[in-house]
DRENROFI-33052 format. One record per residue (C-alpha): residue number from 1; residue in one letter; x, y, z. Coordinates in steps of 0.1 Angstrom, whole numbers, plus 5000, padded with zeros to 4 digits. Layout:
<nodes>
  num  residu     u     v     w
  NUM       A     X     Y     Z
...
</nodes>
This chain:
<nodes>
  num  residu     u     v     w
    1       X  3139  7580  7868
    2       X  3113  7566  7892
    3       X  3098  7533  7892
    4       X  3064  7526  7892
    5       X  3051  7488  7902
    6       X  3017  7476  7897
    7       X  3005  7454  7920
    8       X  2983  7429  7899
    9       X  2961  7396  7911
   10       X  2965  7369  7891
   11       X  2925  7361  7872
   12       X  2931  7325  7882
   13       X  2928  7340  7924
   14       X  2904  7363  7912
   15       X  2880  7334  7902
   16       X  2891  7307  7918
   17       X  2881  7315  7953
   18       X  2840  7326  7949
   19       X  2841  7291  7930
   20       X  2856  7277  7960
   21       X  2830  7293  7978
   22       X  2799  7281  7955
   23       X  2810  7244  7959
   24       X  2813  7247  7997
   25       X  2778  7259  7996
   26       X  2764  7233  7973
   27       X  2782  7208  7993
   28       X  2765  7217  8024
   29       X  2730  7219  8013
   30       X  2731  7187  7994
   31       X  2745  7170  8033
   32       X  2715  7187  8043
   33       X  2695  7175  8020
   34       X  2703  7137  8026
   35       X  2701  7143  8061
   36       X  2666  7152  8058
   37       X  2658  7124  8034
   38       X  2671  7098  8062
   39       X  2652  7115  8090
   40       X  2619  7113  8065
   41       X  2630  7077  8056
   42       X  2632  7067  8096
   43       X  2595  7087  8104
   44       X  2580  7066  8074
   45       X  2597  7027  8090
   46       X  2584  7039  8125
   47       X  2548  7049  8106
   48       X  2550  7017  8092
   49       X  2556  6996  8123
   50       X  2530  7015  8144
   51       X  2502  7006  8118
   52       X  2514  6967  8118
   53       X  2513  6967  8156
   54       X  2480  6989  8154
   55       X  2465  6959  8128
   56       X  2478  6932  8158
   57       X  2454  6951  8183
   58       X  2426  6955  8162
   59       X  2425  6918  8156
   60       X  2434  6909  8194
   61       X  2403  6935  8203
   62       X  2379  6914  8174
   63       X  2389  6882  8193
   64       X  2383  6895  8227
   65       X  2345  6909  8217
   66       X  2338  6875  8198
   67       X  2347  6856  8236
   68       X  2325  6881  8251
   69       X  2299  6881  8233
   70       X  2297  6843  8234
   71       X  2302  6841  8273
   72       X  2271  6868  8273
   73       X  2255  6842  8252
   74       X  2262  6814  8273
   75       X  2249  6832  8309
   76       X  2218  6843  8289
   77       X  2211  6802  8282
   78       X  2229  6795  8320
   79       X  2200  6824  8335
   80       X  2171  6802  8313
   81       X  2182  6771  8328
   82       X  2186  6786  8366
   83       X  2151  6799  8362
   84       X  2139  6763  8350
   85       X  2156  6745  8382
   86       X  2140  6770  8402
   87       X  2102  6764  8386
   88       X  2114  6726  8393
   89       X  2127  6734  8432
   90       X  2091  6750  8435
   91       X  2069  6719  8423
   92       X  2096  6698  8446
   93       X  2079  6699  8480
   94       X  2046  6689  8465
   95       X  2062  6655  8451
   96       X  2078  6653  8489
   97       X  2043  6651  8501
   98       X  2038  6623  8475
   99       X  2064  6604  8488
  100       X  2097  6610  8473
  101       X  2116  6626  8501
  102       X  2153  6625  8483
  103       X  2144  6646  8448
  104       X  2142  6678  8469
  105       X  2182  6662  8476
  106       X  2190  6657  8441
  107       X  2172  6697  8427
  108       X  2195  6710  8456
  109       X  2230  6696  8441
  110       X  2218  6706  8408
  111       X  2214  6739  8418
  112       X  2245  6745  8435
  113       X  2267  6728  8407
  114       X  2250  6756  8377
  115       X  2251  6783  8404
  116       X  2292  6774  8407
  117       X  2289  6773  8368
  118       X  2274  6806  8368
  119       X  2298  6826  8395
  120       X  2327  6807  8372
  121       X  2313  6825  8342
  122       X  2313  6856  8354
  123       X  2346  6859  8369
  124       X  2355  6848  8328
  125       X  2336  6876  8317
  126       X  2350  6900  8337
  127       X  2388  6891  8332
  128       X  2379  6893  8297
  129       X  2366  6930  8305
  130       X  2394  6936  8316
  131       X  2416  6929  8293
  132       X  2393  6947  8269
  133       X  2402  6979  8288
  134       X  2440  6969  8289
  135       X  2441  6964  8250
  136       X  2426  6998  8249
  137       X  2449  7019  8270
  138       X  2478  7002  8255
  139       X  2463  7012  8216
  140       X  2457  7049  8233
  141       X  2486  7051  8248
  142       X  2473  7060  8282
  143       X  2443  7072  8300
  144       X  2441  7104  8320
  145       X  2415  7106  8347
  146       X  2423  7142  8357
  147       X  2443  7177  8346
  148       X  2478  7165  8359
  149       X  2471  7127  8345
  150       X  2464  7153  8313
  151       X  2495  7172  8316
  152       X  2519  7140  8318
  153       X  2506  7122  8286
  154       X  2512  7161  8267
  155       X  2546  7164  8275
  156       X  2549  7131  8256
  157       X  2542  7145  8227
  158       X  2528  7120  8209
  159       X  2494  7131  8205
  160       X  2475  7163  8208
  161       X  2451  7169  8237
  162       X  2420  7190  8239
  163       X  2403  7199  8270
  164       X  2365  7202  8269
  165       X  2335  7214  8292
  166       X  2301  7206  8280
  167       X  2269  7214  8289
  168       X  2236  7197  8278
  169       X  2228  7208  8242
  170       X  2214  7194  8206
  171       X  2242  7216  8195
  172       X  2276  7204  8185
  173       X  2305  7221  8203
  174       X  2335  7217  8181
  175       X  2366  7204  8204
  176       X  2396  7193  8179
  177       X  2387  7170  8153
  178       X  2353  7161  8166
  179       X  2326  7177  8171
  180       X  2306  7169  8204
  181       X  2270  7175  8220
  182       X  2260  7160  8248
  183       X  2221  7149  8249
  184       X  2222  7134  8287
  185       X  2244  7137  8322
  186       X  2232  7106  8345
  187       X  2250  7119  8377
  188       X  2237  7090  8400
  189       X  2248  7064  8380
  190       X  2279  7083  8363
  191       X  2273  7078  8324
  192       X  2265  7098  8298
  193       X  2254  7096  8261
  194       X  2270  7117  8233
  195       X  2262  7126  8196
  196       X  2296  7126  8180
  197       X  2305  7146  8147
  198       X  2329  7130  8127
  199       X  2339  7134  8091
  200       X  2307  7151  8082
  201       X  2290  7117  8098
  202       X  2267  7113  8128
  203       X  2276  7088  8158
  204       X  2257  7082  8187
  205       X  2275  7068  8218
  206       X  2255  7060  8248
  207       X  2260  7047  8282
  208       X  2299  7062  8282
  209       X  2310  7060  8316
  210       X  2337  7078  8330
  211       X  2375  7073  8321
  212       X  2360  7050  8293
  213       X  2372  7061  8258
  214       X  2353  7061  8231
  215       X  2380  7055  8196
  216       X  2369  7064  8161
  217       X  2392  7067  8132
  218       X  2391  7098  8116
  219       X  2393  7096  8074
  220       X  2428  7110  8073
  221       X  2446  7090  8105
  222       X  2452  7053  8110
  223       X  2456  7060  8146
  224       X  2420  7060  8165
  225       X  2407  7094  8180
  226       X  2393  7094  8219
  227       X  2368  7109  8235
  228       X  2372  7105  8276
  229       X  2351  7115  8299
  230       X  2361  7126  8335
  231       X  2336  7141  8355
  232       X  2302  7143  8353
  233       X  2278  7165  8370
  234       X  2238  7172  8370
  235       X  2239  7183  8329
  236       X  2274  7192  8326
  237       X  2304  7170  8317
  238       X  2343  7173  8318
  239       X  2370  7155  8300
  240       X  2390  7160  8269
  241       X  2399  7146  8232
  242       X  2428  7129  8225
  243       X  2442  7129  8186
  244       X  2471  7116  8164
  245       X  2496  7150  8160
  246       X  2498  7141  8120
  247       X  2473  7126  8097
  248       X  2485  7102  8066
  249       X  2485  7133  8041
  250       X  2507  7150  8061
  251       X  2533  7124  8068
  252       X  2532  7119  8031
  253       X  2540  7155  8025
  254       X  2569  7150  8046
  255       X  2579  7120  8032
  256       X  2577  7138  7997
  257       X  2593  7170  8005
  258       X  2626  7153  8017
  259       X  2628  7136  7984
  260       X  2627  7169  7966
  261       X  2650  7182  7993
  262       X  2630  7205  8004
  263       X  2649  7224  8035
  264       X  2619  7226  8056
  265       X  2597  7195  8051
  266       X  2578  7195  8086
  267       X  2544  7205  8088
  268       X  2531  7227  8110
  269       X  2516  7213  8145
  270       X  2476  7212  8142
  271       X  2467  7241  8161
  272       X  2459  7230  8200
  273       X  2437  7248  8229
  274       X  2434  7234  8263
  275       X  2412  7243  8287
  276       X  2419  7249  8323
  277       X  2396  7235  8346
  278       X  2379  7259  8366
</nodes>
């Protein structure tokens, strides 16, 4: 007689090993899953700390306008009492004549102790210029003044960057998140004023020179939006916009999509174009 054997497999193998397999995949994708919940969790703290630092230079900028517009209050009454010595120094040599030689003496020390005043208040307003400017680069992040300057802060990436060319028109070009038209292109004294749209809202900036930003905040950023200007030519202008990469409702979707563990919470990259200078 033969022998047959049947090889059987036992049903606890048979179903034990795609269980096996179902938990290592469940364990996986909820690692995943916290691990995109701490990386959301670490975007929102450094959110966080940029907008308290970003509230510091706000208020440091609102001091530094208060001194200068009180120092430019103080040379305008400084200029009224120079032009009163100097209507006094004219009526002086007639009172010579009359026979008080040493007045003449006295108008003279006078005049060189406010002009002193006067040269010490502007080297004040200037230093505080300056550190106008500073307070703004450092909010910014950086100024370029050219394509390469350009180049260096975009590999950061930080913020996105928008070259523009412009030439005079009551028409808005759109360039980013702003829209911009430019209404006048002083070439001799290298300025230009702007009509800016922004939010469905009208700004007029005049008298921008160049390499000077001019920051709005857009509706959906706490980070300020600049418009720099780097060359300027007889009704034509050069520069390019600088804006925040995310907005407040997308960081918020990100922040919400890790908590549902969602797999992919990024959002996409606002859509960029840079222009080559010719």
């Amino acid at each position: 007689m033969e022998d047959y054997s049947i090889n059987t497999v036992s049903p606890v193998v048979k179903f034990a090993a795609p269980l096996m397999a179902a938990v290592a995949v469940a364990i996986a994708g909820v690692s995943y899953a916290v691990h995109e919940h701490h990386a959301a969790e670490h975007l929102t703290a450094q959110n966080q700390q940029m907008t308290t630092e970003l509230a510091s230079t706000r208020s440091q900028l609102t001091d530094l306008t208060a001194r200068v517009n009180a120092m430019a209050t103080q040379e305008q009454q400084q200029a009224a009492a120079q032009q009163a010595q100097q209507q006094q120094a004219q009526v002086q040599p007639i009172v010579h004549r009359m026979g008080k030689p040493h007045a003449g003496r006295v108008v003279d020390s006078r005049w060189k102790k406010m002009q002193t005043q006067l040269d010490k208040q502007e080297q004040e307003i200037e230093q505080t210029r300056g550190d106008l400017a500073s307070t703004s680069t450092q909010l910014s992040g950086g100024i370029a003044r050219n394509h390469g300057e350009l180049m260096v802060l975009e590999a950061k990436g930080q913020r996105n960057y928008v070259e523009f060319d412009l030439n005079k028109d009551k028409q808005f070009q759109r360039e980013g998140p702003v829209g911009i038209s430019l209404r006048k292109a002083n070439v001799k004294h290298q300025y230009a004023d702007l009509q800016l749209m922004v939010d469905d809202r009208s700004l007029t900036q005049k008298h921008v020179n160049l390499d000077q930003p001019v920051m709005f905040y857009a509706a959906d950023s706490e980070q300020p939006t600049e418009v720099v200007i780097n060359t300027i030519t007889k009704d034509h202008i050069h520069g390019y916009v600088s804006a925040p990469k995310y907005g407040k409702s997308e960081l918020a979707s990100m922040s919400d999509a890790a908590d549902s563990g969602n797999a992919n919470p990024a959002p996409a990259t606002p859509q960029r174009r840079v222009i080559t200078p010719q």
